[in-house]
N, C-alpha and C positions, 0 to 999 in steps of 0.2 A: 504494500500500500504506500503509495507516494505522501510522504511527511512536507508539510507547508513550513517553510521556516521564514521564507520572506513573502507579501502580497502586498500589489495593489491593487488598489478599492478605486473606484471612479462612481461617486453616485451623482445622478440626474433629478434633480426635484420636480417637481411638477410646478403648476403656473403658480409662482411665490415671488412677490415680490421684496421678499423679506432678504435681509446679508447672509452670503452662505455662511458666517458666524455663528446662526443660528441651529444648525445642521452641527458645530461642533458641540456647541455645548448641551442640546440633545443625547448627544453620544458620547458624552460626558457624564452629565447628570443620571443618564439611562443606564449607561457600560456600569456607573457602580452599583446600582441597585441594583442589577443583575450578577453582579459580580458577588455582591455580600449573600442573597438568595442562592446563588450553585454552589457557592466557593469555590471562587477562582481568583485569578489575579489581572486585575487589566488597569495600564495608568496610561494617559493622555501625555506628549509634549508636542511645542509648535513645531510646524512643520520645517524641513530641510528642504529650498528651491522650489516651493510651491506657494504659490498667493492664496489658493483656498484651499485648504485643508491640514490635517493633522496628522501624527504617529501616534501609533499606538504599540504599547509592548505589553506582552498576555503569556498568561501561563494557564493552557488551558486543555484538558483532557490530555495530560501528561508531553505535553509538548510545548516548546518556545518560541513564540512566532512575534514576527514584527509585521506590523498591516503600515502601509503606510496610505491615507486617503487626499480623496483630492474632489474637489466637487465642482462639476462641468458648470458654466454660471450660464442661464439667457434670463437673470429677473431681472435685467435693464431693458430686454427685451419685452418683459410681462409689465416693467412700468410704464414705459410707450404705447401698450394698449390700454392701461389704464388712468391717462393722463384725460380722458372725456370727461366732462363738466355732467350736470343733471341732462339737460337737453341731449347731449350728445347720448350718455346711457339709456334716456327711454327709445331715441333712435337704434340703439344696438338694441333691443327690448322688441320693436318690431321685427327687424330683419333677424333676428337670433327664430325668432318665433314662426316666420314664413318659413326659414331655411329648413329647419323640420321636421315639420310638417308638410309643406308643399313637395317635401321631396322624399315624403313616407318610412324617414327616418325615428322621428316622432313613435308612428305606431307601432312599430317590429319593437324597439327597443322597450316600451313595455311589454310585450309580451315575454323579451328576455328576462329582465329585472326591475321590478319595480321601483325599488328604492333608489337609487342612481338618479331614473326618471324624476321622482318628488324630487330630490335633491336638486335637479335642473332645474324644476318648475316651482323651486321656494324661492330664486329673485325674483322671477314674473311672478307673483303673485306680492311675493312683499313690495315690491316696487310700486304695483297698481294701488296696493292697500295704502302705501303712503301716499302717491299719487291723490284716493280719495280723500285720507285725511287733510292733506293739504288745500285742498280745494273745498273740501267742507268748511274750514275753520276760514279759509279765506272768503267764502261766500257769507259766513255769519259775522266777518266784520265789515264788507260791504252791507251788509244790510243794515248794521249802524253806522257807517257814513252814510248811507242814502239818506236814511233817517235824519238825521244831524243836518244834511244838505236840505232837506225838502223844508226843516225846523226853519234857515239860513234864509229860504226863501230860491233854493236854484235847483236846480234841476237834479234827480236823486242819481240818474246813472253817470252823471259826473263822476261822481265820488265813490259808487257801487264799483265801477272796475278796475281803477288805480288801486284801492283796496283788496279786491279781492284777488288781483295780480303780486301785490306787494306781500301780502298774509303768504300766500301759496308760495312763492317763491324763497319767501322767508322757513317755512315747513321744509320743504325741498330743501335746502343748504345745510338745514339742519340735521336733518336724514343724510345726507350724504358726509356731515363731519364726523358724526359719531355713527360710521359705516362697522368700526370694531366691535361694536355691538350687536350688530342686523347682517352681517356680511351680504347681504342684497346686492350692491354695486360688485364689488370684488368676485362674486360668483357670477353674475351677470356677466364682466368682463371676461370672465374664465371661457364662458360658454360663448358667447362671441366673436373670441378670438379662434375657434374653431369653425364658426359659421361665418365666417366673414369670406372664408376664403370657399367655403364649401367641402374641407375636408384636406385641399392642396395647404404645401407650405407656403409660408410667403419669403421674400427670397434671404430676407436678413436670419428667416432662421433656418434655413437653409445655410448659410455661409458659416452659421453658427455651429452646425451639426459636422462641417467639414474640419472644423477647428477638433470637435471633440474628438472625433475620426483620427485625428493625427498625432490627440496625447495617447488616445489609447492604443496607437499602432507602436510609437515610442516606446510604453512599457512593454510590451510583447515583445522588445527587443533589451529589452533587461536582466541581468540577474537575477532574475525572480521566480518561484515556483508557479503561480496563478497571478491570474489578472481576472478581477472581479467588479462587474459594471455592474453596478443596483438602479434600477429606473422607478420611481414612486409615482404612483398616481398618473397626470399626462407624460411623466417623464417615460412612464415606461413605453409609450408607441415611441417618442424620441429615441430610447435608446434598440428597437425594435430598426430602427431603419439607420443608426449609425452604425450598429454590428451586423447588417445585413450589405453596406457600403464595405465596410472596411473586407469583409471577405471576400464579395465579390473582385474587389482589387488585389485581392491574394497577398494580403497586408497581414496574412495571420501564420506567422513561421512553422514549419516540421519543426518536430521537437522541441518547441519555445516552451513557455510555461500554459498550464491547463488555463484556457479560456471559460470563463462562465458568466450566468448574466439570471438575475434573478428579476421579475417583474413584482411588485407588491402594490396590492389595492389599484391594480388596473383598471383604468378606465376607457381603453382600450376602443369599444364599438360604439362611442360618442363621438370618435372622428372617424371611425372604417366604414360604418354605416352614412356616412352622408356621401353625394357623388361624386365630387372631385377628388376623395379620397385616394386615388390610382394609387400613389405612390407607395403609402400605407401599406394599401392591400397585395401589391405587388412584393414588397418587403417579408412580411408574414406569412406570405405564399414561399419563400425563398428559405427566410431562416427555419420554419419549420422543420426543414427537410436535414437540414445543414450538421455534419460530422465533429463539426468543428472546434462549436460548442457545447457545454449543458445549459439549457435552460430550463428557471424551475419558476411557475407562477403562483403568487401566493398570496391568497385574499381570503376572509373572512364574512360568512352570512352575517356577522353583528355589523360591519361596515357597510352602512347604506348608503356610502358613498362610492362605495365600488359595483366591480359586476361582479360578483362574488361568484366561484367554481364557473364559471363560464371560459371557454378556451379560447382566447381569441383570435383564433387563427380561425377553429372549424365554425362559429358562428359569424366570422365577415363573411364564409361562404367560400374560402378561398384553401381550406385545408387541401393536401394533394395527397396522392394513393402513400407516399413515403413516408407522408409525418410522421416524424417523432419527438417533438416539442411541441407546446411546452410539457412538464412533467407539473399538472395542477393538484394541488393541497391546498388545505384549509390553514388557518392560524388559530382556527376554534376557539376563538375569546372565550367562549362560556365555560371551555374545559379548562383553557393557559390562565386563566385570569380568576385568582379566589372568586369564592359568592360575592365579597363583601367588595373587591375592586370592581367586579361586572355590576352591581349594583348604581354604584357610583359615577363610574363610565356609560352605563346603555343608553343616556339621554344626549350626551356631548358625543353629536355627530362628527362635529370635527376634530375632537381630540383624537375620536377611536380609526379615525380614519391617518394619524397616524401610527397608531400601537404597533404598529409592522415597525417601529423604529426604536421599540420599548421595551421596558424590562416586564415580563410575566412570571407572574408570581408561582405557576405551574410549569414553565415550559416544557414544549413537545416536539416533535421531530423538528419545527421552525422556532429558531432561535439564531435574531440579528447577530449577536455577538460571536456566537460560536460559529456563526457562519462568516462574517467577516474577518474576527480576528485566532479560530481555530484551527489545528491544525493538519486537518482533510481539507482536499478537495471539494468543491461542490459537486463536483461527479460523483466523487468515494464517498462521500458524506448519502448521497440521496439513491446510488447504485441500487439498492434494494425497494425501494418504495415504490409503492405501487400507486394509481393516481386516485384521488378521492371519487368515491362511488357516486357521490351525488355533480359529478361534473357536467354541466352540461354543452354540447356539443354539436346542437340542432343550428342549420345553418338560418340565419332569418335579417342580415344584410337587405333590404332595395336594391343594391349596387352590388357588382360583384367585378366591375370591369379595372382590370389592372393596364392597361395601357391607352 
């Protein structure tokens, strides 16, 4: 069995516009909790010749392994889509809502997963809701300037629509400062920035993807045992079509170190499902099949943020007679996660939709840590697993065309 002494880690966030700093100290504050619950050993310093990320040194299932990570950045890219004012967002709010729908993306995807679905359709709904409040409270103070105006002796719609413009707008601003609250805009943007283009990239993240293509071609040319690309949430189709590039280009050495790539809390058939999607689906069609590497996907029924045990290769519609990725499992919150933490967690939709990065007070065959910073392979580590029963794998895409 091949012993891991050295890795790199390359993870891919999803649309965050937060500093990848936040990702260290995640893996900070998480590595030890989980470290005191297994008994192990794992300590953080800054990194050597990398601007985002960290080392890690771990003493873990009897071996000594250094991880060294590194985190691909485009949330300069995800603040540029979210730099739209109110107006601009309820504009994204239409065309997010035609895109679809109009193109029957909308209704497959419920019948995949519901929850995913609500979780798209809680900023269109919170946004409208605000929308109404603002417009109600702006209409009941025009109706006391009318009042006041007609008292004055002028005309009451004078004063009714400056009012009820000013109130509403004032509503609106205010909704949109304290958005840390309502994540309304910020998910609206998310969803958006997928329907904007209809599923295609746009070309800056495109240029973006060829950057990552080329750290992660560099360490496959390192002294290292594995090279381990984590993709969360939208990250994971990103890094779905950056390791489906880089092989095609034959950028993945004989005998280099074990390549592997794990997706968590996929959201996957939110952008495979719409029709300009080509590129996607043509990628997923490719790496499925591909020798190269292991890929393991890994999502949780308590995440209703994700598409939980869905594959996302055989529901774009694009699985081929060879696949054999991804290799899908659960994270089973409800088994990895005391009573008394799942309790606590089952409401905090967006916390749990990170726990793929956290420490579980149970864990099971899925465990961040031992998978990044232990010392198996991700092939050796998952070689015997078999894929979770309840996966589903019915194809139900609109769009199936890859060129």
């Amino acid at each position: 069995m091949r012993r891991v002494r050295r890795r790199r880690v390359f993870y891919i966030p999803g649309f965050d516009p937060i500093h990848p700093r936040r990702y260290r100290e995640l893996y900070r504050r998480e590595g030890a909790a989980q470290a005191a619950l297994s008994g192990f050993d794992l300590s953080l310093s800054p990194a050597k010749g990398r601007r985002f990320g960290w080392d890690v040194a771990a003493r873990i299932e009897g071996g000594e392994v250094r991880a060294e990570f590194e985190v691909l950045v485009w949330s300069d890219i995800v603040r540029e889509q979210m730099q739209g004012g109110v107006l601009a967002t309820y504009g994204q709010l239409l065309r997010t809502a035609w895109t679809y729908i109009a193109s029957g993306a909308l209704g497959r995807l419920m019948r995949l997963r519901k929850g995913p679905v609500i979780a798209a359709l809680y900023p269109v709904v919170m946004l409208l809701v605000q929308l109404g409040l603002a417009l109600g409270l702006g209409a009941l103070a025009g109706g006391g300037a009318a009042r006041l105006a007609l008292w004055a002796g002028l005309p009451g719609w004078l004063a009714f629509w400056p009012a009820l413009a000013g109130v509403a707008a004032a509503v609106l601003h205010w909704f949109r400062r304290h958005d840390r609250r309502f994540f309304a805009y910020y998910l609206m943007h998310d969803y958006a920035f997928a329907a904007r283009w209809r599923g295609a990239n746009p070309a800056a993240l495109e240029a973006r993807l060829a950057l990552f293509e080329n750290h992660i071609a560099a360490a496959l040319r390192e002294d290292v045992d594995e090279v381990l690309v984590i993709g969360h949430s939208s990250g994971a189709h990103l890094a779905v079509s950056v390791l489906s590039d880089l092989i095609r280009a034959g950028r993945v050495p004989e005998g280099g170190p074990a390549l592997g790539f794990v997706s968590l809390g996929q959201v996957v058939p939110m952008m495979s499902f719409l029709p300009e999607a080509r590129r996607l689906r043509a990628d997923l069609a490719y790496l499925c099949a591909r020798d190269e590497l292991t890929w393991l996907d890994v999502t949780a029924p308590g995440d209703g943020c994700a598409f939980a045990l869905c594959d996302p290769v055989a529901v774009s519609g694009v699985a081929t007679p060879d696949q054999r990725w991804p290799l899908v499992i659960s994270a089973a919150f409800t088994q990895t996660l005391s009573p008394a933490r799942w309790r606590e967690l089952r409401w905090r939709f967006f916390r749990l939709h990170f726990q793929y990065l956290c420490a579980f007070d149970r864990p099971g065959d899925y465990d961040y840590f031992r998978l990044t910073a232990g010392p198996l392979t991700l092939a050796e580590r998952f070689a015997a697993r078999a894929p979770s029963r309840s996966t589903i794998r019915r194809a139900l895409s609109p769009h199936v065309a890859t060129a």
